[in-house]
C-alpha positions in Angstrom: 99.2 65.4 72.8 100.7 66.1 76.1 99.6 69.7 77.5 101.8 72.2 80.0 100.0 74.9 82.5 102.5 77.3 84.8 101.2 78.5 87.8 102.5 81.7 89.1 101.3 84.0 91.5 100.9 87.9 93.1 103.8 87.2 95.5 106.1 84.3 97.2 103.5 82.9 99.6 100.6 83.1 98.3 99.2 79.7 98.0 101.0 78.3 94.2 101.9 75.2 95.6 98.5 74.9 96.7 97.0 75.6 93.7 99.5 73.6 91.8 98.8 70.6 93.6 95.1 70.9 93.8 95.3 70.8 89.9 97.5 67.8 89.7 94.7 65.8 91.7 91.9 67.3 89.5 93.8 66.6 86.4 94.5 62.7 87.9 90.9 62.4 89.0 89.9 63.0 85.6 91.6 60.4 84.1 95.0 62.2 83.2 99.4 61.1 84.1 99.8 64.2 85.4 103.5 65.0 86.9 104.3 68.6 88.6 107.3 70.2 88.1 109.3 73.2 90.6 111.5 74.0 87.9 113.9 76.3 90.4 113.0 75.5 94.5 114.7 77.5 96.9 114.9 76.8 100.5 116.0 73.3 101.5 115.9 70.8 104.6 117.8 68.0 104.8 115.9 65.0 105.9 119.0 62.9 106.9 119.2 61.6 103.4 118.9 64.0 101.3 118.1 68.1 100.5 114.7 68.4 100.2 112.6 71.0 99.6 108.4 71.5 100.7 106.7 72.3 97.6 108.5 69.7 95.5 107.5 67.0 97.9 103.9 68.2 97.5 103.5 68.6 94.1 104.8 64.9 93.9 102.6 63.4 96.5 99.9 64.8 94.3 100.9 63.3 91.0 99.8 60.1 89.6 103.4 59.2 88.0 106.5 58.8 88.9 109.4 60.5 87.0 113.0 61.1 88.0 113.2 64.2 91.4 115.6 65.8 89.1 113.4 66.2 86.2 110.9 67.3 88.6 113.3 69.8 90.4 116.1 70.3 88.0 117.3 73.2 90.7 117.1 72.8 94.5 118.6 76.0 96.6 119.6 75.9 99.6 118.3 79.4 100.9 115.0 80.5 100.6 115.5 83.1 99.1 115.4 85.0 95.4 116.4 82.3 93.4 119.4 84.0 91.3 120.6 85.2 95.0 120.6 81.5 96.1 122.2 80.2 93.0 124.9 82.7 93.2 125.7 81.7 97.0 126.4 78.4 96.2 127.7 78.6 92.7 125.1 77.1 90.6 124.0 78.5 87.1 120.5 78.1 86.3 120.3 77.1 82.4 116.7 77.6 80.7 117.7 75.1 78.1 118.5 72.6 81.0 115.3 73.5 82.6 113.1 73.1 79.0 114.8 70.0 78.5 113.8 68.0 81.8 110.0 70.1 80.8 110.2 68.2 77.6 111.2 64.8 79.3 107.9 65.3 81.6 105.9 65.9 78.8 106.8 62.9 76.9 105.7 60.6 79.9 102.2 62.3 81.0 99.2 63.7 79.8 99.6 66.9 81.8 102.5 68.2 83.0 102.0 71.4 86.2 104.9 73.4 86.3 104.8 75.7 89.7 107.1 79.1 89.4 109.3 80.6 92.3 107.6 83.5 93.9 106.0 86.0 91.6 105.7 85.7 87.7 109.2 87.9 86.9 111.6 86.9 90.1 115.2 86.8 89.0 116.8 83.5 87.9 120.2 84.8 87.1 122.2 88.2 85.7 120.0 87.7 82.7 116.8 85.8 82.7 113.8 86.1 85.4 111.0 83.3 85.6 109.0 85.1 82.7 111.3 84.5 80.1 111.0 80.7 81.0 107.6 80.7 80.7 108.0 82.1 77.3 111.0 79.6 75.9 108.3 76.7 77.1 105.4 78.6 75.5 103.1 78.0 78.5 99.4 79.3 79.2 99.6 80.7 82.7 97.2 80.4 85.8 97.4 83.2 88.1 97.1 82.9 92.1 96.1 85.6 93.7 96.9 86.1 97.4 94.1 88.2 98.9 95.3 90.9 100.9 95.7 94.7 101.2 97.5 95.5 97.8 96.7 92.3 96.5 94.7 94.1 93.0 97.6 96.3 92.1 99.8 92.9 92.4 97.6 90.7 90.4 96.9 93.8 87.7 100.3 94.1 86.8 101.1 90.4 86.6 98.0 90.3 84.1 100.0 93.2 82.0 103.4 91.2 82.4 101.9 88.2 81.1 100.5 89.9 77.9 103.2 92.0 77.4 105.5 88.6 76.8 102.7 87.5 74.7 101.0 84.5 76.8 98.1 83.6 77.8 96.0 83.9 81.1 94.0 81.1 81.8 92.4 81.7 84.9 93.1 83.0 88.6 92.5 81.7 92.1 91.4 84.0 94.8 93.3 82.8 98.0 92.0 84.0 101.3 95.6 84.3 103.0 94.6 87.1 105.2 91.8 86.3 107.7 91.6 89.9 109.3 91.0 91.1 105.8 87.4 92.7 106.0 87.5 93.6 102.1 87.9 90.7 100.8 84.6 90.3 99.3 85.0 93.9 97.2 88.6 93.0 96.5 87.5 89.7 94.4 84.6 91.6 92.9 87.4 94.3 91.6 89.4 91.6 90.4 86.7 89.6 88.7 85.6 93.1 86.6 89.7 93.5 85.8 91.2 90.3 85.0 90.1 89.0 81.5 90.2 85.3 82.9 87.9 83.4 84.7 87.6 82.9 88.2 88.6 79.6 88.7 88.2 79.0 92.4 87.8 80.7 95.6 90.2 79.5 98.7 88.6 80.5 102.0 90.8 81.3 104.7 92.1 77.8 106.6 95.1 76.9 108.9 94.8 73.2 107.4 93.5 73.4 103.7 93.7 69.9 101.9 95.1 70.4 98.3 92.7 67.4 97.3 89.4 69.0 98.2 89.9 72.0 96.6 87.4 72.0 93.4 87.7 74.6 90.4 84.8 75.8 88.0 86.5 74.5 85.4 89.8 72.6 84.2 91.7 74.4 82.3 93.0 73.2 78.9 90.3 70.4 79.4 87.9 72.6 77.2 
């Protein structure tokens, strides 16, 4: 049976597609079709072909299969921006089913399908919906990233209470180092590790050039 993992994170920048695609290699390395998916991407550059957008481009170079871009990236945004401000600028309605029915069409080629979030876990996808409530129509297990930095426990504290409040499970966090004049940084994981009822699953030291396929975690998750 095909298995689904959504990685969200404290903030927008805080390392997800780094995480994302660090687990797409893992997951490949141990034998798995792995595909990532950026269900909504905002923030586009146009390579003289085609829009394209950074993280999507990673999380595919870091798969093992080869789907269709637009099951991989069912919604690319021009701005980088809040997603349901981007939509609305250029007139594009974000549709959950539409998005759970590319999720499904992943599924049913690979073992294990990465789906990376936009910016933190409840960001706004339209009027109605924010990135939380698509995590629960998919029913996914959730992997927190945690960008540490001054504020960074309060952040990660309340996206733990988010995610049980809908009902959904965390599997683990990442502790990424994304402020190297942070002096706290030790006590600030040590905080987290006594309030966050998941494991640690890696710790991402501070680097200008960090390779998504050296990264190692304690464990796998969902591998058991």
């Amino acid at each position: 049976m095909s298995r689904s993992l959504f990685v969200t994170g404290t903030d927008t920048g805080v390392g997800k597609t780094l995480v994302a695609a660090a687990l797409i290699h893992q997951y490949a390395a141990a034998g798995l079709r792995v595909s990532g998916m950026k269900p909504v991407a905002s923030g586009a550059f146009h390579d003289g072909q085609r829009w394209c957008n950074e993280d999507v481009q990673a999380l595919m170079a870091a798969a093992n299969t080869h789907p269709p871009q637009e099951w991989v990236n069912p919604y690319l945004l021009l701005r980088a921006t809040a997603p349901h401000i981007a939509a609305a600028e250029q007139g594009v309605c974000i549709d959950l089913d539409h998005l759970a029915y590319c999720h499904t069409q992943l599924r049913g080629q690979c073992d294990m399908v990465v789906v990376e979030g936009a910016g933190g876990f409840m960001v706004p996808l339209d009027a109605h919906h924010n990135s939380d409530d698509l995590v629960l129509q998919l029913g996914l297990p959730v992997v927190l990233v945690v960008g540490v930095r001054l504020g960074c426990i309060n952040h990660a504290l309340l996206t733990q209470a988010a995610i049980a409040a809908r009902g959904l499970q965390l599997l683990g966090w990442v502790a990424n180092e994304i402020d190297p004049t942070e002096a706290c940084r030790d006590a600030m994981i040590a905080s987290l590790e006594a309030r966050l009822h998941a494991p640690l699953l890696a710790r991402l030291p501070w680097s200008t050039d960090i390779n998504a396929a050296a990264v190692r975690f304690t464990q796998l998750p969902l591998l058991g």
